[in-house]
C-alpha positions in Angstrom: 0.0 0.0 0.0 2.6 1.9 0.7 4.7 1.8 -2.4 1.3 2.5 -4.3 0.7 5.4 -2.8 4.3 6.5 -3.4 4.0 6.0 -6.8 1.1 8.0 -6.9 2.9 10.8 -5.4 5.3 10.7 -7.6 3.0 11.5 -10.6 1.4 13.6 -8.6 4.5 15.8 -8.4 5.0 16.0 -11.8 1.4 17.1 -12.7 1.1 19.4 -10.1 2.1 22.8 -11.8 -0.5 21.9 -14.3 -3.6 22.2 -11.6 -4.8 24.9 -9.9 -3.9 25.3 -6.0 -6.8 24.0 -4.6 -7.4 21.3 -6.8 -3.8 20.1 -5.8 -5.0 20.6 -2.7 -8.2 17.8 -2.8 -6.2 15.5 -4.6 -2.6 15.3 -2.5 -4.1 13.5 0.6 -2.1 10.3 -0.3 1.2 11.7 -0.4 1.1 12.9 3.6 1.3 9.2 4.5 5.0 9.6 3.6 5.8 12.7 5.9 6.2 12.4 9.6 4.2 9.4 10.3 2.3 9.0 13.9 5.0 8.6 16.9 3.4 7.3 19.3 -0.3 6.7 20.9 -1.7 9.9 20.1 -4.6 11.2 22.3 -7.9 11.3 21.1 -10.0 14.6 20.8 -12.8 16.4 19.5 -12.3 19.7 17.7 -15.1 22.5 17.9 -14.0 24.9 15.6 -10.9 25.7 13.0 -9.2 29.0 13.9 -7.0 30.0 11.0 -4.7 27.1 9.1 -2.2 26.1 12.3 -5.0 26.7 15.4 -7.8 23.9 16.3 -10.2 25.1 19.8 -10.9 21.9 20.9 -14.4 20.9 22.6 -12.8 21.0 26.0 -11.8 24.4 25.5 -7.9 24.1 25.1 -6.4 26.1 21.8 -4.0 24.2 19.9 -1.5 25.8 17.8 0.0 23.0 15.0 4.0 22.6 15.9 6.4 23.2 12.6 3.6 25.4 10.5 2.9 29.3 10.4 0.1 29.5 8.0 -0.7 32.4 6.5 -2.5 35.3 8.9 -6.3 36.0 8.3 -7.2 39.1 8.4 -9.0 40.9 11.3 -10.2 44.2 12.9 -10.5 45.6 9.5 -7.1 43.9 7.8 -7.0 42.1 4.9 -6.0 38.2 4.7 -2.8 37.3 3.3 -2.5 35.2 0.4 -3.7 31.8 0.9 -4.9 32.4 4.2 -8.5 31.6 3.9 -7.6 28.2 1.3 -5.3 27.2 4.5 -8.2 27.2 7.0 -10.7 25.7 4.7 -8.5 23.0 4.2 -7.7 22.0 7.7 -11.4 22.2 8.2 -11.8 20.0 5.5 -9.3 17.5 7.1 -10.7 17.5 10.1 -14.3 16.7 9.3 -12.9 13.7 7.1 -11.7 12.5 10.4 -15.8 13.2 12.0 -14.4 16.1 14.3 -12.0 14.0 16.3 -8.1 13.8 15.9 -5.2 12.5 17.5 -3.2 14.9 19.2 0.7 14.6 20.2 2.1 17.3 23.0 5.4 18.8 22.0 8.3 18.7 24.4 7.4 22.2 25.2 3.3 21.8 26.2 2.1 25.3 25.7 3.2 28.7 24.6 3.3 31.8 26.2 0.1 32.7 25.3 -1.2 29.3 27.1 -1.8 27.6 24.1 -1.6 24.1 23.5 1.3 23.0 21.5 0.6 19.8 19.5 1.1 17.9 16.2 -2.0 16.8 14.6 -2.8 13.3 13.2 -5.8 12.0 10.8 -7.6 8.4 12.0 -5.3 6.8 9.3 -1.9 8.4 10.9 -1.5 11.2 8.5 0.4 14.4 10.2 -1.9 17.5 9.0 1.2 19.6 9.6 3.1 18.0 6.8 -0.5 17.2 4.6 -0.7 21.5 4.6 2.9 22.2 4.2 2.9 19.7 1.5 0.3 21.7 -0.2 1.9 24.9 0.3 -0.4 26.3 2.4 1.6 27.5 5.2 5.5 28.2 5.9 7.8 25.2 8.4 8.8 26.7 11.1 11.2 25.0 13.7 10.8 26.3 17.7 13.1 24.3 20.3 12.7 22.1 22.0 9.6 21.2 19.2 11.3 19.6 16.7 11.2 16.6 16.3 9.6 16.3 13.1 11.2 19.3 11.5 13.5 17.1 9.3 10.0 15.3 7.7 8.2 18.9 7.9 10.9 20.1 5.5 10.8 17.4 3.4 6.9 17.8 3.0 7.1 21.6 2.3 10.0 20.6 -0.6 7.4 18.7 -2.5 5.2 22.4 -2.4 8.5 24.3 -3.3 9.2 21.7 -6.3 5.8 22.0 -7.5 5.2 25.6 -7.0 1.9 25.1 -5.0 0.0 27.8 -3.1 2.3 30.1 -1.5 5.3 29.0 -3.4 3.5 29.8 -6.9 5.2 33.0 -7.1 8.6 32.8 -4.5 8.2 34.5 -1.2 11.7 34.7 -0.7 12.9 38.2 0.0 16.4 39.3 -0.5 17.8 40.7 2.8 17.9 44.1 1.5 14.6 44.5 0.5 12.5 44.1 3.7 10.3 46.5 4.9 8.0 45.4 7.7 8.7 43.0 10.8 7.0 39.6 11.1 7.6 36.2 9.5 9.5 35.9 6.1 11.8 33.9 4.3 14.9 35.9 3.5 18.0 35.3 1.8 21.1 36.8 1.6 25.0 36.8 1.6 26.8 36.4 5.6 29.0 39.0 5.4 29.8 39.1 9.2 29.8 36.5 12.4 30.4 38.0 15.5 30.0 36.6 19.1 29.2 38.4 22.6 27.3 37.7 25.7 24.6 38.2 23.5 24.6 35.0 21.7 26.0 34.8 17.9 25.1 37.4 15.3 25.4 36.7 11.5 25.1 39.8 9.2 23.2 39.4 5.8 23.9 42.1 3.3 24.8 44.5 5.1 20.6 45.2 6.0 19.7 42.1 8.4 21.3 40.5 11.7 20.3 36.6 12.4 20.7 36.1 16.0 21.3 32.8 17.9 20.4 34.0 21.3 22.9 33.0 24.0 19.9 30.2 25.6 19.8 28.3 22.4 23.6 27.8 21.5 23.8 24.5 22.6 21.5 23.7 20.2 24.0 25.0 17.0 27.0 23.2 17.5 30.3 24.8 16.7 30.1 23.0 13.4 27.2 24.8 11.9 29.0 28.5 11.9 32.4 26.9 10.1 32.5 28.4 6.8 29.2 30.4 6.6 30.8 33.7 6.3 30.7 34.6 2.6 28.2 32.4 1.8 24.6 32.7 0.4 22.1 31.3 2.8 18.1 31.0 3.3 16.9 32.4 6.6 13.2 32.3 7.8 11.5 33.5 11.2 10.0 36.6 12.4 11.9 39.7 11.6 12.2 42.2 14.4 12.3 46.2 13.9 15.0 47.3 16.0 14.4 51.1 15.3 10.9 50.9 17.0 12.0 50.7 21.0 13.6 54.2 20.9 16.2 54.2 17.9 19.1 52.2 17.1 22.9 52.3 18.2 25.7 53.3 15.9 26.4 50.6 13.7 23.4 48.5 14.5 21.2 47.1 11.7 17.7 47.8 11.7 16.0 44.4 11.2 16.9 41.9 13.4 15.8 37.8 13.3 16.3 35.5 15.6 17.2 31.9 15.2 15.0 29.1 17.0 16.4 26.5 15.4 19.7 25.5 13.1 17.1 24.5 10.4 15.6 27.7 10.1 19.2 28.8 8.4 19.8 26.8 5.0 23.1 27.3 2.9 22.5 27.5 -1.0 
């Protein structure tokens, strides 16, 4: 069965620019079988409504937010969605009321957030991550949080298959160059190391001259010394949420404006 259903992604892959976002979306449940399949015993609930495309309230009140996704932001208070936002929460609906409202959840190492929310992967009766079935679809970004990931290595792999295919929000590249931001919050950035510098800080890696990537002094043990050897110079992809530096009371001489900090090696790619 599985080899079948591989094969079937397969073709799948290589029809997908051909159909239209959506449609790739009803037809690529198969393929999720093959990202991050179910750990362990995951705990059974019901769902009572679909937030946005990484947030489930769950009929015992608890808010979930999806580990290893940040799926596009709908609008509200007057904002406008981004791209792919509303196709993102109809879809996880859609997943969720194949499975008749009830889901398998799987607590992270780190439980909750700061906002008290419950932070969980997501399986389908069939052991199908929902995580990986959306990023394969390219309807949301991987994002990698310590000490939450362990499925970040599959979670890439499943959001490749979107990049390949140029599904949903990789149809036209989101990929900024480092240069060109112009507002904080999440992006996907890339750009040349031009510096690496180290204080009590934590590490700080300079792209282009415009943006610093941070590896805050609490996470170093989680990039070993290997991972900074030969980065300066090089081009790299960077992704997280971008930080204006200039907006709590002006920046110090030499600093650079937008700042991003690190959560995670895999959030930094050399190209």
């Amino acid at each position: 069965m599985r080899m079948a259903n591989l094969s079937r992604f397969a073709l799948l892959q290589k029809k997908a620019p051909l159909v239209g976002a959506f449609f790739v979306g009803a037809i690529w449940h198969f393929p999720a079988l093959a990202f991050c399949p179910l750990p362990e015993q995951a705990q059974q609930v019901a769902v009572r409504t679909v937030v946005d495309g990484d947030t489930l309230r769950l009929v015992d009140g608890r808010s979930v937010r999806l580990i290893g996704i940040n799926a596009p932001e709908i609008g509200r208070k007057g904002r406008t969605s981004e791209a792919y936002a509303e196709a993102a929460k109809r879809r996880l609906q859609a997943l969720v009321r194949a499975n008749d409202g009830r889901v398998g959840l799987v607590l992270g190492a780190e439980p909750k957030d700061k906002y008290g929310r419950t932070l969980a992967h997501i399986y389908g009766r069939t052991g199908d991550n929902f995580e990986a079935q959306l990023l394969s679809e390219g309807l949301g970004y991987r994002v990698a949080i310590a000490p939450n990931v362990s499925l970040s290595r599959c979670q890439q792999q499943a959001e490749q298959v979107a990049r390949k295919a140029a599904a949903g929000l990789w149809r036209q590249s989101p990929v900024l160059r480092a240069g060109d931001i112009r507002q904080s919050g999440f992006a996907v950035i890339a750009g040349k190391v031009t510096g690496i510098e180290r204080n009590r800080g934590g590490t700080w890696l300079e792209l282009d001259d415009s943006l610093v990537l941070q590896v805050p002094a609490r996470l170093q043990r989680s990039f070993p010394a290997s991972f900074f050897a030969n980065l300066k110079g090089r081009q790299v992809e960077a992704r997280g949420w971008v930080l204006d530096r200039s907006r709590k009371g002006g920046l110090k001489p030499g600093q650079r404006r937008w700042l991003l900090p690190l959560t995670d090696p895999s959030m930094v790619e050399p190209k």
